[in-house]
C-alpha positions in Angstrom: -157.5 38.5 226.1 -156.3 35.1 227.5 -156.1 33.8 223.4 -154.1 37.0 222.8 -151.8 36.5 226.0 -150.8 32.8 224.7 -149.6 33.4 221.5 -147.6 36.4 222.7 -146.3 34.0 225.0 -145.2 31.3 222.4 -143.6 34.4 220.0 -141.9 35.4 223.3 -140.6 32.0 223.6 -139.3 31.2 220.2 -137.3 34.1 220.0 -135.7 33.3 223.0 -134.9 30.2 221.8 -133.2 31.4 218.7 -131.4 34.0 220.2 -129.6 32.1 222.8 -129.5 28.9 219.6 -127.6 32.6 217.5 -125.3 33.2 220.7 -124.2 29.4 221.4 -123.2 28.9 217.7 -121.7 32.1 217.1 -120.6 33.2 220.4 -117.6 30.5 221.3 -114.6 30.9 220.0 -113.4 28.1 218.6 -110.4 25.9 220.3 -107.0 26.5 219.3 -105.1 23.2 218.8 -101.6 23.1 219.7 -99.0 21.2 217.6 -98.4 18.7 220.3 -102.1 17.5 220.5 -102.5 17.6 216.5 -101.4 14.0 215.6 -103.7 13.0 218.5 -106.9 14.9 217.7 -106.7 14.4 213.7 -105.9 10.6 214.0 -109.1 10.1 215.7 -111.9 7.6 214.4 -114.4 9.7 213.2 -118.3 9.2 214.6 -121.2 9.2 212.5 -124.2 9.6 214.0 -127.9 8.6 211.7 -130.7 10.6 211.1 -134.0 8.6 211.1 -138.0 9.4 211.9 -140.2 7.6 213.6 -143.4 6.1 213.3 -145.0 9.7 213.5 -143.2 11.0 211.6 -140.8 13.1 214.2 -137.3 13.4 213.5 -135.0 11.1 215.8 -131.4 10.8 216.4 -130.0 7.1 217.0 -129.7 3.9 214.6 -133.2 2.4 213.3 -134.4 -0.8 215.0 -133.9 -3.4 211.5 -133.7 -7.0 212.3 -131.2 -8.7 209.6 -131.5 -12.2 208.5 -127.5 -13.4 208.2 -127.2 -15.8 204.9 -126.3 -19.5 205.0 -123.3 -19.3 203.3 -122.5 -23.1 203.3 -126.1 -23.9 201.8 -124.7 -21.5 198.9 -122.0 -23.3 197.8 -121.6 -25.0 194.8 -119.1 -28.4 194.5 -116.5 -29.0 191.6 -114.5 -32.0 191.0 -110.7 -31.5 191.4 -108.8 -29.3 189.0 -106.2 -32.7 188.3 -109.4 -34.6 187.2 -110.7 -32.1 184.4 -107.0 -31.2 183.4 -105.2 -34.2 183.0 -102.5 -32.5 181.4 -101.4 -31.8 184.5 -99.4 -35.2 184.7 -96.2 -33.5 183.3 -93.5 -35.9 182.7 -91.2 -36.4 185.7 -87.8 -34.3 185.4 -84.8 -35.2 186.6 -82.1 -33.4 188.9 -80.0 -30.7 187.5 -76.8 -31.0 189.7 -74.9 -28.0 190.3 -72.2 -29.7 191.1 -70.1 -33.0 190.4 -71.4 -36.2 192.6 -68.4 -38.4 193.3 -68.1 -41.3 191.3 -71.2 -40.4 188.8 -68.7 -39.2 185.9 -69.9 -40.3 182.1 -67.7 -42.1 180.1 -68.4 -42.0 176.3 -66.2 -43.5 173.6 -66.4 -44.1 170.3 -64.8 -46.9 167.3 -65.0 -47.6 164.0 -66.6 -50.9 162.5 -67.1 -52.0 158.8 -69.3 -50.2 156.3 -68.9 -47.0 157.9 -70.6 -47.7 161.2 -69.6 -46.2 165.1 -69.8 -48.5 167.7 -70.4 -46.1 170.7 -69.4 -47.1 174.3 -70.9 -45.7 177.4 -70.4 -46.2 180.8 -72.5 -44.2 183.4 -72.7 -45.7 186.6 -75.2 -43.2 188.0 -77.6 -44.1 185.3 -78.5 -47.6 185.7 -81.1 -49.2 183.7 -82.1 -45.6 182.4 -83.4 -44.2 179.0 -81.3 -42.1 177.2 -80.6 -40.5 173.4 -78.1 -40.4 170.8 -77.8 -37.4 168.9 -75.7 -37.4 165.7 -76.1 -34.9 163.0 -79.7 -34.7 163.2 -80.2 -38.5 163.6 -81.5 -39.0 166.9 -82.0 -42.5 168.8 -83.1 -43.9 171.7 -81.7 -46.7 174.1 -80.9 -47.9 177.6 -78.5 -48.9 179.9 -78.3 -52.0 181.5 -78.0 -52.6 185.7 -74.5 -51.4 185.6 -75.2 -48.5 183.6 -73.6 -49.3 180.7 -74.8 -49.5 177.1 -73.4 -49.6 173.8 -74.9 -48.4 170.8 -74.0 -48.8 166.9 -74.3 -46.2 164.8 -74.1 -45.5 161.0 -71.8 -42.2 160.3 -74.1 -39.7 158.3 -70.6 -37.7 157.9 -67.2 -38.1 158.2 -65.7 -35.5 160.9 -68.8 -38.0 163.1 -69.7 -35.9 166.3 -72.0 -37.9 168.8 -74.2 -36.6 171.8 -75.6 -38.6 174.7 -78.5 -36.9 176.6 -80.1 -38.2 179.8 -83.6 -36.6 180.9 -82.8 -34.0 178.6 -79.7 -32.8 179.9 -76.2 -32.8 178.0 -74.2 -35.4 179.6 -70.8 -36.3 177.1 -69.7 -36.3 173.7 -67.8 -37.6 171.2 -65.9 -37.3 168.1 -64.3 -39.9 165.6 -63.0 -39.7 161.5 -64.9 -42.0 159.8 -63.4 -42.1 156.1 -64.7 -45.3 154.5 -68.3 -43.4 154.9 -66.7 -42.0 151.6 -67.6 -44.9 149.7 -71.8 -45.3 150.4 -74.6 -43.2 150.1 -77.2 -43.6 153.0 -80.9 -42.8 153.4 -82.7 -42.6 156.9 -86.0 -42.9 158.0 -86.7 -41.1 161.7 -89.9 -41.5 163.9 -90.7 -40.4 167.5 -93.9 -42.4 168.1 -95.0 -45.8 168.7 -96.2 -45.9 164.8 -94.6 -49.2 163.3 -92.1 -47.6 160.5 -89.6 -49.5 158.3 -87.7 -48.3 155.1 -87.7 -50.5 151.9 -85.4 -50.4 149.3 -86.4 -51.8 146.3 -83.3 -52.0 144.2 -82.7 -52.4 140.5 -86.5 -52.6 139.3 -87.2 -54.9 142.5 -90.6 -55.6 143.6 -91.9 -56.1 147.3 -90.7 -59.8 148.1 -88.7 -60.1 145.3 -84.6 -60.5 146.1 -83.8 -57.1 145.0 -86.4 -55.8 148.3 -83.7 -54.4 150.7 -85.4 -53.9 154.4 -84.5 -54.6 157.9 -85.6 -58.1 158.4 -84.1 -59.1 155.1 -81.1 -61.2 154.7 -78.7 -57.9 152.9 -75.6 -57.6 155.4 -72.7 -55.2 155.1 -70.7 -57.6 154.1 -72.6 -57.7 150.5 -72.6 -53.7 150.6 -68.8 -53.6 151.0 -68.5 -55.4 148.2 -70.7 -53.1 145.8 -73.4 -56.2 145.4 -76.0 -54.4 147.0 -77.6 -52.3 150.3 -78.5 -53.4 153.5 -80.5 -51.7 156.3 -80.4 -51.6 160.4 -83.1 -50.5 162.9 -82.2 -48.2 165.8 -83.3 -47.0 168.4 -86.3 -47.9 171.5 -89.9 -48.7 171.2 -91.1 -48.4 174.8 -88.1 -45.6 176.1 -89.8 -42.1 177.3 -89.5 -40.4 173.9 -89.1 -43.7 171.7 -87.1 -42.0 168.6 -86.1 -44.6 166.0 -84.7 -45.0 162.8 -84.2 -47.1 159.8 -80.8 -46.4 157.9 -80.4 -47.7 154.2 -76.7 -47.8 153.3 -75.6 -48.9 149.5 -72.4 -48.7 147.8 -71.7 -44.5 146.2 -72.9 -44.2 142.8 -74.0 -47.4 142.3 -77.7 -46.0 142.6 -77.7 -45.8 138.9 -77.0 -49.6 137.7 -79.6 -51.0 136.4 -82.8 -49.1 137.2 -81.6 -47.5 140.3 -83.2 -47.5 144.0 -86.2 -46.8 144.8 -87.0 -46.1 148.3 -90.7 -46.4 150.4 -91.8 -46.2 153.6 -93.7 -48.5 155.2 -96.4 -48.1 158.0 -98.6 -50.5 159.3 -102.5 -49.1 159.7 -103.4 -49.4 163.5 -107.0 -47.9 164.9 -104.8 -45.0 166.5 -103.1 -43.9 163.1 -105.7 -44.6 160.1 -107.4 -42.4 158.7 -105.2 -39.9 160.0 -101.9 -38.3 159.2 -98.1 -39.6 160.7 -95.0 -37.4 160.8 -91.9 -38.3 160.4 -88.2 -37.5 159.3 -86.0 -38.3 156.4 -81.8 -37.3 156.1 -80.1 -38.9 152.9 -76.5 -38.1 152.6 -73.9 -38.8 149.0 -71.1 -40.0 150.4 -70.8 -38.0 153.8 -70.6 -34.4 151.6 -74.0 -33.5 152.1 -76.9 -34.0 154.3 -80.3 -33.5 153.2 -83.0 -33.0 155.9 -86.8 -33.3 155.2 -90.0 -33.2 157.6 -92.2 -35.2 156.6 -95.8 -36.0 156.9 -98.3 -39.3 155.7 -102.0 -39.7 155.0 -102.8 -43.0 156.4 -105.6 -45.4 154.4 -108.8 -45.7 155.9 -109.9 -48.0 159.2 -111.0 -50.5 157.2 -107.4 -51.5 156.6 -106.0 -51.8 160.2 -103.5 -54.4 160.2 -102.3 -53.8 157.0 -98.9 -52.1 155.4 -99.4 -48.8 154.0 -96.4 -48.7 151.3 -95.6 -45.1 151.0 -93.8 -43.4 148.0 -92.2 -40.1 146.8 -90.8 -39.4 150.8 -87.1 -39.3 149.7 -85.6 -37.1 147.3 -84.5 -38.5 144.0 -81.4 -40.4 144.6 -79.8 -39.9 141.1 -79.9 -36.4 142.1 -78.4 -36.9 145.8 -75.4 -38.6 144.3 -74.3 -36.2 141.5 
């Protein structure tokens, strides 16, 4: 009977317990929640609360006992060299100011007159500028030079047409122009050679059926002067421009008397490179603009194979770069 009277005591017990459990979830009523306290109660952090059993396997409220290791981030990390030292590109070029407005005594003075056998003796005075590269643009011809302490420089430059129009640049800004009427270009022809890189360049002329050496080899350290081209003997050619300035374009102009390209054999024109270890084997660009008589300019991108490194020091004499002048003339 004592057996009997337990386990009516535990039934008794349990339904007790789930009756009043019945009455406290269903009973209450929930809360009303004004509008005043709503921004309050919703904006609340909510709480979590973690589920766990023990060692017994008996449920447990609370947050398990587990010991964490923290990392060592510093032993983790891994060392690179700086981003300058990998990417050397990263030198740009240094840029000069762009001024918004006049500086006081900084204006560019830039003037132009003519010379004999068509050439432009340009004047420039820009006394913000001293001792500074800078670039002469004229129709297409582009050249580089300096000024001196005082920031002056003058510059002589063969017309390649006869309304002339002339730039000057300075760190790649626009800083005066000029125009001048150069008639006499009317009686020559003229070929140029253009470069932009350290290569060593020249133009030769090798006129009436010359051969390199021989009297009729026009070139820039020959003896041919103006003088003999103004009197329709033969050509003569001048070097422009700067080896060592920031972007060291240069050029070789060949000027000879119009029409005279046809007397006796005609002109043949080459260029001339010398094989260094930096260009052979490899290919050089450059530019050629041959003009009849300052009517019409003819502009051609060029590029070279060089000879092989076996013959560094050497001249590599280059044909079939300039157009046909028989046909530039007519």
């Amino acid at each position: 009977m004592s057996r009997f009277k337990t386990i009516k005591t535990i039934a008794s017990t349990l339904t007790i317990a789930i009756t009043l459990g019945f009455v406290v979830q269903y009973g209450e009523s929930t809360p009303l929640i004004s509008d005043e306290d709503t921004t309050s109660t919703y904006n609340k952090a909510p709480r979590s609360l973690m589920l766990s059993t023990n060692a017994h396997g008996q449920p447990v409220f609370g947050v398990p006992n587990v010991v964490t290791t923290p990392i060592d981030h510093a032993a983790n990390l891994q060392h690179v060299v700086a981003v300058d030292v990998v990417y050397t590109e990263l030198d740009t070029p240094k840029f000069g100011p762009i001024l918004a407005t006049p500086v006081t005594g900084c204006g560019t003075t830039f003037s132009a007159r003519r010379e004999p056998a068509a050439i432009v003796a340009l004047s420039l005075v820009a006394p913000c500028n001293e001792g500074q590269s800078f670039v002469v643009s004229h129709s297409g011809m582009k050249i580089a030079a300096r000024t001196d302490r005082n920031g002056r420089a003058i510059v002589k430059v063969p017309a390649l047409v006869t309304d002339a129009h002339f730039e000057v640049w300075f760190d790649n800004i626009l800083k005066a122009t000029t125009s001048i009427f150069v008639p006499e270009l009317r009686r020559y022809d003229r070929a140029v050679l253009q470069w932009m890189t350290d290569d060593n360049m020249r133009l030769h002329a090798l006129e009436s059926g010359a051969q390199i050496g021989e009297p009729g080899h026009v070139w820039s350290a020959s003896l041919h002067s103006a003088q003999d081209t103004r009197a329709g003997r033969n050509g003569f050619v001048v070097y422009l421009g700067d080896s060592e300035a920031d972007i060291p374009y240069q050029a070789e102009v060949y000027t000879f008397p119009e029409g005279q390209m046809n007397r006796d054999g005609g002109v043949d024109l080459r260029m001339g490179v010398t094989v260094t270890a930096h260009n052979c084997a490899r290919e050089v660009d450059a530019m050629t603009i041959q003009t009849n008589a300052g009517q019409t300019l003819i502009e051609t991108e060029i590029t070279a194979q060089m000879p092989p490194c076996d013959q560094v020091g050497q001249v590599a004499m280059l044909r079939n770069k300039f157009s046909d002048l028989t046909i530039v003339s007519n």
